[in-house]
N, C-alpha and C positions, 0 to 999 in steps of 0.2 A: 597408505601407499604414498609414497614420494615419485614426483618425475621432474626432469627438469624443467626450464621454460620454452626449452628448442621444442620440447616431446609434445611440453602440454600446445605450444600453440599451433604443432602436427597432427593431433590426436584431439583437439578440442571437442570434437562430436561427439568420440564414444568416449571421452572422459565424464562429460554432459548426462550419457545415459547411465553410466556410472553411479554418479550421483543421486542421480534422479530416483535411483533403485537402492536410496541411501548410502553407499560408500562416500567416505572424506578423502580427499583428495588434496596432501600437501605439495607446492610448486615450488622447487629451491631455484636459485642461481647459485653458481658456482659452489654446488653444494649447501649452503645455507637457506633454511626456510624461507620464502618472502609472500606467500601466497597460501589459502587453503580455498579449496572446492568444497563446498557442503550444500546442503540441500538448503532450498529457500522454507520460510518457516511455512507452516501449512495458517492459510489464511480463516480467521476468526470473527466471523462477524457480528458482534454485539448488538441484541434487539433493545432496544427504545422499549418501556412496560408501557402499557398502554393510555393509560394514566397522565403520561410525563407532556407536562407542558409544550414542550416543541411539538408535538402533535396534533395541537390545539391550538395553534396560537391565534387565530381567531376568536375564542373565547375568551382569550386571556388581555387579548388589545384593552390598553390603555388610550386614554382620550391624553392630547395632548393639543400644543397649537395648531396641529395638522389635522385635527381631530381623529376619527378611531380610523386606524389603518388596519386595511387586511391582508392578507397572504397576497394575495392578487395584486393590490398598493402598492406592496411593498415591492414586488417583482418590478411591476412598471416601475417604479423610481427607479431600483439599481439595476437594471437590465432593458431597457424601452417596453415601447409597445409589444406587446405580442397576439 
């Protein structure tokens, strides 16, 4: 479906639910395409295996000049007290 920019920014609500109900939605001016409505992508969240270092990182601290820093270390330095 095409509308113009007068329609879409009249209509912007039910174009929205439109959308949402997956229809694309192209916006022209003066007849030429400049815009499409499509649905946001559906969000994906990737697990960490259990395993993976970032989950651990207390185990995994290294001894340095600061010597072994923890999760909690580390928080207080880049964020203050808490």
């Amino acid at each position: 479906m095409t509308v113009n920019i007068h329609a879409a920014k009249t209509n912007l609500s039910e174009l929205v639910a439109r959308v949402e109900r997956g229809e694309r939605i192209l916006i022209a001016r003066a007849g030429k395409p400049v815009a499409q409505l499509v649905p946001a992508p559906k969000g994906r969240r990737s697990s960490l295996p259990p395993d993976d270092p970032l989950l651990h990182l207390n185990t995994f601290a290294l001894d340095g000049p600061g010597g072994k820093l923890t999760n909690e270390d580390i928080d207080r330095i880049l964020y203050g007290q808490r």
